[in-house]
Every structure is written in C-alpha cells, then in structure tokens.
N, C-alpha and C positions, 0 to 999 in steps of 0.2 A: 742681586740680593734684595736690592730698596721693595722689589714689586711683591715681597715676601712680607716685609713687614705689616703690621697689621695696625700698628696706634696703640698710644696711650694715654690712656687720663689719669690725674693726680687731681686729690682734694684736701690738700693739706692745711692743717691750724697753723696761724701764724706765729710760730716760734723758731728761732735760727736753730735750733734741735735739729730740724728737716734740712738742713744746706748740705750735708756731708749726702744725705740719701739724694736727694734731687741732682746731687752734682753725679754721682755714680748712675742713675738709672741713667741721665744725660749721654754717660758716656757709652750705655753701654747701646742706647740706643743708635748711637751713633756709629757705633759700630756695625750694628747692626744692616744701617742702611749705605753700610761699603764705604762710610769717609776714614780718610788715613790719619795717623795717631794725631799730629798736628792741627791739625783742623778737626777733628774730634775735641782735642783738648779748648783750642779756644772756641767752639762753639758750644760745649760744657759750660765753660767760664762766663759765656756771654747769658745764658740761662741762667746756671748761679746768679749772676751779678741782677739779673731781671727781680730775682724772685726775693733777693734780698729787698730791693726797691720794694718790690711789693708789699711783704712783711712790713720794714719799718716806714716806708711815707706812705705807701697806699693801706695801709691796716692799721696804720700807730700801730704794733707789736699786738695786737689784741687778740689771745689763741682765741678766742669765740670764732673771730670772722679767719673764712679760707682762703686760701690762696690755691686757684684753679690753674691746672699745666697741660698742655693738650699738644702731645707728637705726632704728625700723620704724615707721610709721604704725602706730595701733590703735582702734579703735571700739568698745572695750567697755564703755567709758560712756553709748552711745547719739549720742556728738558724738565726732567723729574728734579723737584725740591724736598729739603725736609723742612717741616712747617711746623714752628714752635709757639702757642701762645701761651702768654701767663697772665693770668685777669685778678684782681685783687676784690674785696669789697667795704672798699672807702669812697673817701667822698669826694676822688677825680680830683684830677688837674689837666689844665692844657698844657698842650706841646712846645706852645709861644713862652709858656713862664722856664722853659728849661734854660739857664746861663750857659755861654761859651764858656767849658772852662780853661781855655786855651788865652781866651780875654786879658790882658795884664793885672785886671781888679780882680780876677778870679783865680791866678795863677797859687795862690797862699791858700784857697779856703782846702778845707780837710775832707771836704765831701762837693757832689756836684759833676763826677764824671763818669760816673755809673754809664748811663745811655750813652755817653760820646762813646767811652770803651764798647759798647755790645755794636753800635755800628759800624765803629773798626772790623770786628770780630766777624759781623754776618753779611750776606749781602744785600739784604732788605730789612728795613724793619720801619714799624709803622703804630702808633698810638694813637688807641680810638677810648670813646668815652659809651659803652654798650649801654644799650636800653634799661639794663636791670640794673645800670650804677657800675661802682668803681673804675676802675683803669685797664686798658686790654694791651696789652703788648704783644706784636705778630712779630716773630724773624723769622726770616727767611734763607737756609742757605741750600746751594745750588749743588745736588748730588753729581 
C-alpha cells in the first residue's frame, strides 16, 4: 500500500489551533502507508510533539511565520520508510544545546523532553539548521 502513497505537504501558521488537524492527517497518513494502530499512534504523537516544538520555540507562537510538514514514502535504505519533516522559521538552535532530560538537574523541569520522546517514538531522526533559516526536523520510521 506504502508504494501507493503519494506525499504531503502542510503550510501551516503557527498557532496550537492546527495540533488536533496535524495530529489526524498523521494518523491518517500512517495508515495509509500500512503501519498498525500502535505505531501509527506513537508516530502521530511524535509529529504532534515536533511541530508543537516548532510553533512555540522555533516560531515563538507567531501565526505570521509557518510551520512546513512534509510526508513521503522513501526507500533509500533498501526497506521502504515513511519520511516526516517539519521545518519552522525561527531563528535555529543546535542539537548540542538540547539537555538530557533524564539528567538529575533535569528530572523537575516542566518542559525539555519533547525530542527525547520523538526519538523514542521513531527510528531516525535528525536536526539540521536549512539554508533558508529556522529548524528542520526529519523522522524516520521503518514501513
């Protein structure tokens, strides 16, 4: 069914309005490309949880700027993936400033484990800083 799908693009303003929609087209994409309800759900979740990142630290909340989501089946591992990015446009961070928050000093704080959770969740994932600015997050899960 994966070789059926065709891709998505999303261009959405930065407001948490769009998490209920972003979380369903997720799902539904994911259905789409034959993963079963559980790994559906937490690869949903791990999208949600990206794109909130994105919204509130990569956009400060600013509906002006977008927040871009891009689904496509890919096989360049040799085994078909579903290939999820979401790109913001703010003003970047690196990957080195992200806190364990597994850490003792970090065990209390209230936010901070957004990215640990989506790594959990996918089987790749990868933050790059794109030519045109803000934050690119790629996950990768294995159809």
């Amino acid at each position: 069914m994966a070789g059926a799908f065709q891709g998505v693009h999303l261009e959405l303003h930065s407001t948490v309005d769009v998490l209920e929609e972003v979380q369903q087209i997720a799902e539904d994409v994911c259905r789409q490309v034959g993963l079963d309800e559980e790994t559906s759900h937490w690869t949903s979740m791990a999208v949600r949880e990206t794109v909130v990142n994105a919204i509130t630290h990569g956009n400060k909340n600013n509906p002006e700027k977008l927040v871009i989501i891009d689904f496509h089946v890919n096989s360049d591992h040799g085994k078909p993936s579903l290939v999820v990015t979401v790109r913001d446009q703010g003003e970047g961070f690196k990957s080195a400033d992200i806190v364990d928050p597994l850490a003792p000093e970090n065990i209390l704080n209230t936010s901070g484990r957004g990215i640990f959770l989506v790594r959990q969740f996918m089987d790749e994932v990868s933050i790059q800083r794109p030519t045109q600015g803000g934050t690119q997050v790629r996950m990768l899960k294995h159809l």
